[in-house]
C-alpha positions as CSV (number, residue, x, y, z in Angstrom):
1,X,0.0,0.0,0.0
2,X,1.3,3.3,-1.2
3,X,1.2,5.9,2.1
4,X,1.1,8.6,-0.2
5,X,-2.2,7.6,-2.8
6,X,-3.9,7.1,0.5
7,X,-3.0,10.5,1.7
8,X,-4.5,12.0,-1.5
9,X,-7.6,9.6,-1.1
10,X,-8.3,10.9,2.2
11,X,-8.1,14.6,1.1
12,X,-10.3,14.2,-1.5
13,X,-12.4,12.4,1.3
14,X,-12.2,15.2,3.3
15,X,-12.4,18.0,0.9
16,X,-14.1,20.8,2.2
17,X,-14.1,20.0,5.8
18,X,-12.6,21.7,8.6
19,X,-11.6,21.5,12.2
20,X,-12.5,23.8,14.7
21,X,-9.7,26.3,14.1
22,X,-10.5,26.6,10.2
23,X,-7.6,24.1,9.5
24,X,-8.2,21.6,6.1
25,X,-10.3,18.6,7.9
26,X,-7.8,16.2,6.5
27,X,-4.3,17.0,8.5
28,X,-6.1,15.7,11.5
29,X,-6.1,11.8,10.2
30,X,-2.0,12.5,8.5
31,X,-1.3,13.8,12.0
32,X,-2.7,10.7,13.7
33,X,-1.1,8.8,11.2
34,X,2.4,10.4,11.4
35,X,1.5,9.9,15.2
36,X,1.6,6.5,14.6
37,X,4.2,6.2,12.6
38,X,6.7,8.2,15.1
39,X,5.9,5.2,17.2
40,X,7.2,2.7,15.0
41,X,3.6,1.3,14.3
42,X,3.6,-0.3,10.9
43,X,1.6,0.8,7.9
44,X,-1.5,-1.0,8.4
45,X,-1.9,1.0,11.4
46,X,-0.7,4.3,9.7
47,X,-3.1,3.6,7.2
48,X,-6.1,3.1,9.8
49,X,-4.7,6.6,11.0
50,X,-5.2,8.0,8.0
51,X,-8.9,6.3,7.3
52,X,-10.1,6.5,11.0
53,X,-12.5,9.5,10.2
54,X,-13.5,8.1,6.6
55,X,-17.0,6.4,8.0
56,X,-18.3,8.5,10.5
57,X,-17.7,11.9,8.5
58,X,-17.7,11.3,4.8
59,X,-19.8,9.3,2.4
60,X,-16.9,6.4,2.1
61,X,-18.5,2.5,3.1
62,X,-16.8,0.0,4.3
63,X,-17.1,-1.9,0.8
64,X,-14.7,1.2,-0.5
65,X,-12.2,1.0,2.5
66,X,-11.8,-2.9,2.4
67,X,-11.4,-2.6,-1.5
68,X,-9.0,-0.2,-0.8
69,X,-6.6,-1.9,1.6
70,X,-7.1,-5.2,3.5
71,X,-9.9,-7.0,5.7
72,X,-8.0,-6.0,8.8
73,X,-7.5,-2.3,7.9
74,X,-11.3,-2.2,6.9
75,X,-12.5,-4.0,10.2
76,X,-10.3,-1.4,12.4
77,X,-11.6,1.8,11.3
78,X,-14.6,0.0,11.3
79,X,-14.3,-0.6,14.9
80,X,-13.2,2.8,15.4
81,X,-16.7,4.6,14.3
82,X,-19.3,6.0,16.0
83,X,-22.6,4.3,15.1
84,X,-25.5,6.8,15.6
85,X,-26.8,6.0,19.4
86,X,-23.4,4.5,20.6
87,X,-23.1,3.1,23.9
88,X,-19.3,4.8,25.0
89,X,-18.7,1.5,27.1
90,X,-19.5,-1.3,24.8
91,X,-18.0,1.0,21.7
92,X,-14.7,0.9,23.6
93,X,-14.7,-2.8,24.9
94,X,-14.7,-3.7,21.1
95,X,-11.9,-1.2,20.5
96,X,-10.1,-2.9,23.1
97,X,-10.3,-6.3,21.5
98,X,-8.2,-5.1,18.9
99,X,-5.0,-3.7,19.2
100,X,-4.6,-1.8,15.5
101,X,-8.0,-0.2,16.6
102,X,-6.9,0.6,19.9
103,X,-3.4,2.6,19.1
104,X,-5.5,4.5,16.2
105,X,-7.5,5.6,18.7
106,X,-4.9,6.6,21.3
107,X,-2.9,8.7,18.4
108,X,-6.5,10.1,17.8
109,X,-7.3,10.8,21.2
110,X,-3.7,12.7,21.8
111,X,-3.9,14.6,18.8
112,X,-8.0,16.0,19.3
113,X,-6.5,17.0,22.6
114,X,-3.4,18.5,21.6
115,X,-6.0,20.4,19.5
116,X,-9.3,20.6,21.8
117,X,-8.3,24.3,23.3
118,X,-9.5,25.6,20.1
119,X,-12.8,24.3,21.4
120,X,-15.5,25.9,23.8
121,X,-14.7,25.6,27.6
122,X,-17.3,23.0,27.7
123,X,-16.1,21.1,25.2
124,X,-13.1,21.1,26.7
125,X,-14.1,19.6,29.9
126,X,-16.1,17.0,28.6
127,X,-13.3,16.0,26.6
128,X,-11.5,16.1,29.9
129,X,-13.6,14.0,31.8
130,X,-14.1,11.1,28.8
131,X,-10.0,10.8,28.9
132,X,-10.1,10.0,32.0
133,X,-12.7,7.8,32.4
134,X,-12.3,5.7,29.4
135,X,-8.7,6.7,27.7
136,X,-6.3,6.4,30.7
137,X,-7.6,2.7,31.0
138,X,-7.4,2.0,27.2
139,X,-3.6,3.5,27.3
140,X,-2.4,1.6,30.4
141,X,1.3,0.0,29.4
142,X,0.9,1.4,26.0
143,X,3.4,3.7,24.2
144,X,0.7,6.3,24.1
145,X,0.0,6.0,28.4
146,X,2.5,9.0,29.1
147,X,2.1,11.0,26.1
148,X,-2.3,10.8,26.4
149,X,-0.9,12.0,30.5
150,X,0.9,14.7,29.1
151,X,-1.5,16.1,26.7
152,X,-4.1,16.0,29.2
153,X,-2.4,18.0,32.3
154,X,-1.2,20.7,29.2
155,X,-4.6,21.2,27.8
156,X,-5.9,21.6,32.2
157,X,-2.9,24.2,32.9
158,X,-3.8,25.7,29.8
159,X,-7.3,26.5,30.6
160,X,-7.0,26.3,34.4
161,X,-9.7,23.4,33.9
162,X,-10.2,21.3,37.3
């Protein structure tokens, strides 16, 4: 799989969208990627970085992703995306179960809150509080544990939240 055509698919994915700050929608999956990446994760994982957002925010099935890349990419971002009415504990057991899908979601996690003070104040603490509840436990004796820690007490000092 070619990094690179799967960047530009993703953009094109993506085109139009935008994060909170105005930035392009699409440097948010490249930076969870390159997140992933910097870790020494291999491609399939850099590649679920990259396609982590494709379901839940663009018109791109599953069919398209697994025709794309492989049954294992396809099944991670799969298990990655919010279904409408998602239950937050049973969506992160399955995440759990699979460890391409859980690391995606760590860089992801890092990377919206490295990012989340562009958000309201509420946001922000609701963001907050879901790390800790759900995130610390997913990145226990992970390469992600201190770095999620990190980002966390910056983005609190930074607002003077809790």
């Amino acid at each position: 799989m070619d990094r690179e055509e799967m960047i530009e698919y993703i953009q094109e994915k993506h085109k139009g969208q935008k994060r909170k700050q105005g930035t392009p929608y699409y440097l948010h999956p490249i930076a969870v990627s390159n997140l992933l990446k910097e870790k020494g994760f291999p491609m399939d994982y850099q590649i679920v970085g990259l396609f982590h957002d494709l379901l839940e925010d663009t018109d791109t099935t599953y069919e398209e992703i697994l025709e794309k890349t492989n049954p294992e990419i396809a099944e991670a971002v799969r298990l990655v995306t919010k279904e409408p009415g998602y239950q937050m504990k049973e969506y992160m057991n399955r995440i759990k179960k699979n460890d391409m899908a859980r690391m995606v979601k760590l860089a992801d996690r890092i990377h919206n809150l490295a990012e989340a003070h562009f958000a309201s104040i509420l946001f922000q603490k609701k963001y907050i509080y879901e790390t800790e509840k759900w995130f610390f436990d997913l990145a226990k004796d992970t390469v992600f544990e201190q770095d999620l820690k990190q980002v966390l007490e910056k983005l609190k000092k930074k607002n003077k939240i809790f």
